[in-house]
C-alpha positions as CSV (number, residue, x, y, z in Angstrom):
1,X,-73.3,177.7,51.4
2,X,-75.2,180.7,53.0
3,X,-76.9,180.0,56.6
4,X,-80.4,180.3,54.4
5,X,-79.2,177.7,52.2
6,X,-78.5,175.4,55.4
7,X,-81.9,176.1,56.7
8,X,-83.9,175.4,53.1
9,X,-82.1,172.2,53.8
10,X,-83.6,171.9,57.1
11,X,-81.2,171.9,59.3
12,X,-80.7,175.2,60.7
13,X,-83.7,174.6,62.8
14,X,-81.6,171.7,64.4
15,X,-78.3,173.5,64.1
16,X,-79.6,176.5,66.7
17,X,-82.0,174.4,68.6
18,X,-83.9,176.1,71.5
19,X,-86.8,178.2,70.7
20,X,-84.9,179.9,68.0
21,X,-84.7,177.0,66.1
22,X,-88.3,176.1,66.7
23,X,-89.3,179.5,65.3
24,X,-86.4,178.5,61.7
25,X,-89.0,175.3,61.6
26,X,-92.0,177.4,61.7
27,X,-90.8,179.7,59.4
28,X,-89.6,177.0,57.1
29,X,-92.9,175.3,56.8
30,X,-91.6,172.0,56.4
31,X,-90.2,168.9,58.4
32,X,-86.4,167.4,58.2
33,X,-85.7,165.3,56.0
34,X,-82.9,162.5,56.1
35,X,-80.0,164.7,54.5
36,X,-80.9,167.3,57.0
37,X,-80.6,164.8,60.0
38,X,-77.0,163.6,58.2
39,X,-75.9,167.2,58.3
40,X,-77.2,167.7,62.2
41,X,-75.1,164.7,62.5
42,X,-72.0,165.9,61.1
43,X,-72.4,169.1,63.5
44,X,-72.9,167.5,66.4
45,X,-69.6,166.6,65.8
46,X,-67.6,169.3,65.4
47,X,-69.8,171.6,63.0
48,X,-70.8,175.2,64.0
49,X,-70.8,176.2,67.4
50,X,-72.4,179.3,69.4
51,X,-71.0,182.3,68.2
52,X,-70.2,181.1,64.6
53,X,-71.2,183.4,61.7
54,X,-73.7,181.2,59.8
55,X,-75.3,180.3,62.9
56,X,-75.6,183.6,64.3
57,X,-76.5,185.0,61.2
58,X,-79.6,182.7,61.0
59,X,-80.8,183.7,64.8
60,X,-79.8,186.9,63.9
61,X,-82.7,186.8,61.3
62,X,-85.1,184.8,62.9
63,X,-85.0,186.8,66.4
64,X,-85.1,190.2,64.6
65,X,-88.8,189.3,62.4
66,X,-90.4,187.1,65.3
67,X,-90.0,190.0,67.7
68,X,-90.8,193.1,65.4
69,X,-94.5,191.0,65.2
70,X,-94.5,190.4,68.9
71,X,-93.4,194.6,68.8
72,X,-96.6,194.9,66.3
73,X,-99.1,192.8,68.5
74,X,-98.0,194.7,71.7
75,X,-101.3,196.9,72.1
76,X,-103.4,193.8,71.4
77,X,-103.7,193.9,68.1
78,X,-102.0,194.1,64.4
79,X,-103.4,197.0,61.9
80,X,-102.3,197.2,58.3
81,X,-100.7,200.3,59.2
82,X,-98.2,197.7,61.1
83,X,-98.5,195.2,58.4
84,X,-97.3,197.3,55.7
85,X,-94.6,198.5,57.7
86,X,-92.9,195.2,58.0
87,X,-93.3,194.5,54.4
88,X,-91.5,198.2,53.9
89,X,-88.8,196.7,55.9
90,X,-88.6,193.6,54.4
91,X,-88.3,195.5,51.1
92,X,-86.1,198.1,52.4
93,X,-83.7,195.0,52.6
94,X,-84.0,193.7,49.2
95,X,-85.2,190.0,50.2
96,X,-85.9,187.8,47.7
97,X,-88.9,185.8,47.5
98,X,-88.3,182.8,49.8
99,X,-86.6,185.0,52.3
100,X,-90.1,187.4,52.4
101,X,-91.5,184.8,52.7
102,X,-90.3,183.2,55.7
103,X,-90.1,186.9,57.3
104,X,-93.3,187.5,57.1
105,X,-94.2,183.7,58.9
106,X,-91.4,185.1,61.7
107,X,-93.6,187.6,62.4
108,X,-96.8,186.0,62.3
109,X,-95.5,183.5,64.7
110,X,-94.6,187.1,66.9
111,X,-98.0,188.0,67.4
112,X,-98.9,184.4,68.9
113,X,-100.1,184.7,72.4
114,X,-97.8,182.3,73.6
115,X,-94.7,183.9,72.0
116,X,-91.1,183.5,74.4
117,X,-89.9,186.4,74.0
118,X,-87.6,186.0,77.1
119,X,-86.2,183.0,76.1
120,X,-85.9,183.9,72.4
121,X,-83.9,187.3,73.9
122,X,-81.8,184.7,76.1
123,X,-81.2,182.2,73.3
124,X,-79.9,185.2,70.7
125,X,-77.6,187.0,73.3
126,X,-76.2,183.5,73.9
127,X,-75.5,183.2,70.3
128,X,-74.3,186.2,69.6
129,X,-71.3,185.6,72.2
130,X,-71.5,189.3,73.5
131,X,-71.2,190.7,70.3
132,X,-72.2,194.5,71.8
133,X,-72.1,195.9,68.5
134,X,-74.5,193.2,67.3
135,X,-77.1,193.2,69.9
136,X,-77.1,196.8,69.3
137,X,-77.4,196.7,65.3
138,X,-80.4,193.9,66.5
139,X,-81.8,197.3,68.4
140,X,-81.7,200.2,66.1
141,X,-83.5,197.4,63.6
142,X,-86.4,197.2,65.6
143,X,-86.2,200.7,66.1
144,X,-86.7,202.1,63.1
145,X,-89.5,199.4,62.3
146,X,-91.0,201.2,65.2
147,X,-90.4,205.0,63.9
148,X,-91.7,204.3,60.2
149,X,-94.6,205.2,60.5
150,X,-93.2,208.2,62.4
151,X,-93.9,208.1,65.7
152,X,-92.4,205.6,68.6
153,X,-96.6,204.7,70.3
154,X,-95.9,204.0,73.9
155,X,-96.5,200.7,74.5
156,X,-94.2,199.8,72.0
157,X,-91.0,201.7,73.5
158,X,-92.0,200.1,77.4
159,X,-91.7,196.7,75.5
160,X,-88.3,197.9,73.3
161,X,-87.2,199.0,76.4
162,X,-87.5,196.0,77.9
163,X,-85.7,194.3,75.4
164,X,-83.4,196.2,75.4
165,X,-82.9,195.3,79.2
166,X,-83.2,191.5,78.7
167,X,-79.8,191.8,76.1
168,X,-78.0,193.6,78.7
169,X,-78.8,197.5,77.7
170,X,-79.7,200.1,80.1
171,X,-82.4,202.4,80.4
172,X,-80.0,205.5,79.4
173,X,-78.4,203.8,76.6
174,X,-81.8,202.3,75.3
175,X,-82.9,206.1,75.7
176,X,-79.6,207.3,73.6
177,X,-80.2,204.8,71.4
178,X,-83.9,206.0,70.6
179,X,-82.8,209.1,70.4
180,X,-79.9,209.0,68.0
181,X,-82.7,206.9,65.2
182,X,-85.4,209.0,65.9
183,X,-82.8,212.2,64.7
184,X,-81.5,209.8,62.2
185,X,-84.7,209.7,60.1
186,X,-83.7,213.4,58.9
187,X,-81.0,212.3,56.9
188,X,-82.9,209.1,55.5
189,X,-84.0,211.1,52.1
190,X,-87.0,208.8,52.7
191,X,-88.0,210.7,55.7
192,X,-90.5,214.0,55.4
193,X,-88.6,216.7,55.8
194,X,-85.5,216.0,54.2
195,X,-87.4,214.8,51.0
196,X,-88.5,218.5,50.8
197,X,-85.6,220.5,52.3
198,X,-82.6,217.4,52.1
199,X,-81.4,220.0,54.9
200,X,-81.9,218.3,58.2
201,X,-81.8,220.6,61.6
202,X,-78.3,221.0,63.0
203,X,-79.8,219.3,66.8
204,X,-80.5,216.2,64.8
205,X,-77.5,216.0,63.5
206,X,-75.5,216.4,67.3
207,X,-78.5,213.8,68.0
208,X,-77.7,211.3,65.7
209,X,-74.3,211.4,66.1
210,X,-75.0,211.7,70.5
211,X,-73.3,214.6,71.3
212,X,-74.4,218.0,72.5
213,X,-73.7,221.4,70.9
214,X,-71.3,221.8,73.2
215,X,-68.7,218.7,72.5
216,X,-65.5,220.1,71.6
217,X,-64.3,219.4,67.8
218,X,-62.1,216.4,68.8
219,X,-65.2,214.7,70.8
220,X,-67.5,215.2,68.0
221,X,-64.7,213.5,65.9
222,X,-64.0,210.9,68.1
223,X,-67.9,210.1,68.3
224,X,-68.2,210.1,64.6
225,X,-65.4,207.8,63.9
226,X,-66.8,205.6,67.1
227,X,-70.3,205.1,65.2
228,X,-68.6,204.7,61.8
229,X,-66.5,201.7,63.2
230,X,-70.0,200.1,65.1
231,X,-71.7,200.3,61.8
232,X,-69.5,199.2,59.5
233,X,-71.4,196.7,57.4
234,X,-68.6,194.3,56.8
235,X,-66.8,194.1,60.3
236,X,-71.0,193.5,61.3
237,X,-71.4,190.6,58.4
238,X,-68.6,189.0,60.0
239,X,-69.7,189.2,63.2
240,X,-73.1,187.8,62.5
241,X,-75.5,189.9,60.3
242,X,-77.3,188.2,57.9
243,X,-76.2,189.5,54.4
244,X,-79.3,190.7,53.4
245,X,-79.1,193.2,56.3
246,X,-76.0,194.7,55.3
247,X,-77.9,197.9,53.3
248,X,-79.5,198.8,57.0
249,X,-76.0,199.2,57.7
250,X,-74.9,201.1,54.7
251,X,-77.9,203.4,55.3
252,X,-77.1,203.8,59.2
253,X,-73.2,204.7,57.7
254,X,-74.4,207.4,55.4
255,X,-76.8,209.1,58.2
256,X,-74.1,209.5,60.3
257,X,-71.6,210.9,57.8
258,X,-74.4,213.2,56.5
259,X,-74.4,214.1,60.0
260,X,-71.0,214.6,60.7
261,X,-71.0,216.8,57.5
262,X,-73.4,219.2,58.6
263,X,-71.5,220.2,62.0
264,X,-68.1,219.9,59.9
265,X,-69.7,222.7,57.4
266,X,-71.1,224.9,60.2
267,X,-68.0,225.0,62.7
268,X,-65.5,225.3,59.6
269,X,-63.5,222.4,60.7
């Protein structure tokens, strides 16, 4: 059974506990019923444990929609600019019905007042088990939330910044990090300019794959194949994102090799 099929039971919101799982219960709309208290149960006693993929998979989920509100609500209040923007997400990712569903209640309960976002941050790092490559996937989500409408407003990097802090990132690497999606969006064929052209500029493709014009051949290599093992949707899925994610992966994989293509085609290598 899938970890969304666990949490239409009810459970997940037991199974994760902590704020995270109060957010699952919130989402889910309803209470526990008795086969959802047999299942807690049976994991109390030797069921899924931090770090395990179904369970990370669901605060995977739950921590990346409750925050993108709280991302939305960060200037005081939520246009329908922002609105529409986490629909696009949502349908960016193919989720079915349910699934949209409960996103969209993740981040509505982001924009409450009293949202934890430190503990929320805490509770998913802890989950995750140090999963750098996850934490970072968790990033460049709420990233490009942030750039679809084309521009990063500031109060929203000071707060990505400091989540980006609060899962162990620094300010460099957030700034990287920034920098690599913003150039990114150039070989999206969603994005402006390469709808018209589909010829992005050679500096966002060093960007994206963060390097310089300067990098040797092998370094740009070695970066490309670096990126290319990070984002590789499967080896991620087994590490902890949700399914239903896995075409945000695929997407980031094909930036980077259209990328890689256009400084393979103009160095001749």
């Amino acid at each position: 059974m899938s970890w969304w099929g666990k949490a239409l039971g009810g459970a997940m919101g037991f199974l994760i506990g902590g704020p995270l799982g109060a957010l699952v219960g919130a989402a889910l709309g309803h209470g526990v019923d008795r086969k959802a208290a047999e299942y807690t149960l049976h994991v109390l006693h030797g069921g899924l444990n931090p770090g395990d993929q179904q369970r990370v998979q669901a605060a995977f989920f739950t921590a990346t929609f409750s925050v993108m509100g709280h991302v939305a609500k960060v200037d005081g209040r939520v246009c329908q600019d922002e609105i529409e923007i986490a629909r696009r997400v949502m349908e960016r990712l193919n989720l079915g019905p349910e699934l949209k569903q409960a996103a969209m209640r993740l981040f509505n309960e982001g924009k409450r007042a009293d949202f934890p976002l430190q503990q929320i941050l805490a509770q998913f790092k802890q989950e995750c088990q140090r999963r750098r490559s996850l934490l970072r996937m968790f990033l460049e989500v709420l990233l490009q939330a942030a750039y679809a409408d084309g521009v990063m407003h500031p109060a929203e990097r000071i707060l990505l910044l400091r989540v980006s802090g609060e899962l162990g990132f620094s300010a460099a690497e957030f700034g990287q990090l920034e920098g690599m999606i913003a150039a990114a969006r150039g070989f999206d064929a969603g994005a402006g300019r390469a709808a018209q052209t589909n010829k992005p500029s050679l500096a966002d493709a060093y960007a994206t794959l963060n390097v310089t014009a300067e990098a040797g051949d092998e370094d740009i290599k070695k970066a490309y194949r670096r990126l290319l093992s990070q984002h590789h949707p499967d080896k991620l899925v087994a590490k902890g994102l949700p399914e239903e994610m896995m075409k945000m992966a695929t997407e980031r994989t094909h930036q980077i090799r259209s990328a890689y293509e256009r400084i393979r085609e103009t160095r001749g290598f």
